[in-house]
C-alpha positions as CSV (number, residue, x, y, z in Angstrom):
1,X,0.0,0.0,0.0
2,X,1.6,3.2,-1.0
3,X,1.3,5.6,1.4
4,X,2.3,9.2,1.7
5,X,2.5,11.9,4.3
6,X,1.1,14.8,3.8
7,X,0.5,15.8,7.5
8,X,3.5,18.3,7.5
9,X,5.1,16.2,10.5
10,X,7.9,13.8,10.5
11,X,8.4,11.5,13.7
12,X,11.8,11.3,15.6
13,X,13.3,8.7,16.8
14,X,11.2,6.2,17.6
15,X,7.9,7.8,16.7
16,X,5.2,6.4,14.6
17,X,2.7,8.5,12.9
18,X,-0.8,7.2,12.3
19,X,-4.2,7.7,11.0
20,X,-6.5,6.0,12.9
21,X,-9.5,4.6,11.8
22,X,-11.3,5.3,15.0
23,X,-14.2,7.5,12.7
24,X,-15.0,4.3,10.9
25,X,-15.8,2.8,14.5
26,X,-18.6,5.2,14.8
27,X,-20.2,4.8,11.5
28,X,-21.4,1.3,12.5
29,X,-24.7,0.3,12.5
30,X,-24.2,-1.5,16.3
31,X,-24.5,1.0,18.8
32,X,-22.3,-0.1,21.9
33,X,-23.1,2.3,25.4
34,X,-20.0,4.4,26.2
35,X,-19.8,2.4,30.1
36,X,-19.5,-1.0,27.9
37,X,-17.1,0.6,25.9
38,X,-14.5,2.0,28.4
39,X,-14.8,-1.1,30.2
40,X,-13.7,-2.8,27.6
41,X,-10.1,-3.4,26.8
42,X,-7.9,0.0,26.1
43,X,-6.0,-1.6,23.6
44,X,-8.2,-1.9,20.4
45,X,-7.6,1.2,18.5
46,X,-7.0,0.8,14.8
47,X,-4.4,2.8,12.1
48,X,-2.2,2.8,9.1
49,X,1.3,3.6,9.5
50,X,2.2,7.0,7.6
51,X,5.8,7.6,8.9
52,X,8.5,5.7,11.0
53,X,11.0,7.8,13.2
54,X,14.7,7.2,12.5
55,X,15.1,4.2,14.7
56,X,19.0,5.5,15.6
57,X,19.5,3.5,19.1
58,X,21.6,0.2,18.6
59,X,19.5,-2.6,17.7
60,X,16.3,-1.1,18.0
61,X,13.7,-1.6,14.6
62,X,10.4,-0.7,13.7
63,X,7.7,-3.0,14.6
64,X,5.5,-1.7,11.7
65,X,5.6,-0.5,8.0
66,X,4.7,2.5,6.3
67,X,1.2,1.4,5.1
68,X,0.7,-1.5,7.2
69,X,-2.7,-1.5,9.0
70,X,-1.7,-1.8,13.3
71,X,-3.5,-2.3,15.9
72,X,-2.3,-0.1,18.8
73,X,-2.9,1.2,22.6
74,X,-6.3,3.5,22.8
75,X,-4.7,6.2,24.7
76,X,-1.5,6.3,23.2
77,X,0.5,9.2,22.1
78,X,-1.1,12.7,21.0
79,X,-3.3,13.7,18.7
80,X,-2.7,16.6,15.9
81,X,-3.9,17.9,13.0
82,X,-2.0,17.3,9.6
83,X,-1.4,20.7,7.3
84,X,-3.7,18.4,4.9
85,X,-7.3,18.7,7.7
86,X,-6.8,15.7,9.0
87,X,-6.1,13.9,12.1
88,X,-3.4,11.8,13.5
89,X,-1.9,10.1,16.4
90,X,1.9,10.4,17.4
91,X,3.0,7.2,19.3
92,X,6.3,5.7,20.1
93,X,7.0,1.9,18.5
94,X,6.1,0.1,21.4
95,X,2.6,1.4,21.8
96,X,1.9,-0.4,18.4
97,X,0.8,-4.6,19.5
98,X,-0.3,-6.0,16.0
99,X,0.2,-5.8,12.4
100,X,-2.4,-6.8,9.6
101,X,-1.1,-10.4,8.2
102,X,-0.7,-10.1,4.6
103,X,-2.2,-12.7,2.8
């Protein structure tokens, strides 16, 4: 998946910039009460890697792709808003837990 980033931000060291798909969530036709949902697990937000940090410390690699689809911590990082309108979520590498298998 080609990906580019338009956001006018570039991550540092071991930053990860995303795009979640957390608007998608609430398009859905279930309707889930907000108690249920923050009782739930915090870890089930969903994105697609835009930019990777330079990774500089010994040893130390990415555990995602640029365009790979992750799975990382709800409360994660910081939200800001791309020179392009839209929204993304700054995390560091380890706040990301899963990556989309390719098939």
């Amino acid at each position: 998946m080609q990906i580019e980033n338009n956001s006018g931000w570039e991550p540092v060291g071991q930053g990860v910039l995303l795009r979640a798909f957390e608007l998608l969530e609430r398009q859905s036709k279930i309707v889930v009460p907000e108690d249920a949902e923050e009782s739930s697990s915090t870890c089930d937000t969903k994105g697609v890697v835009v930019a990777i940090g330079a990774y500089s410390w010994k040893g130390a690699t990415p555990r995602a792709k640029v365009g790979q689809k992750v799975m990382f911590t709800r409360f994660a990082g910081g939200v800001l808003r791309g020179s392009d309108g839209y929204v993304y979520r700054l995390v560091h590498g380890d706040a990301i837990y899963a990556v989309e298998k390719q098939t």
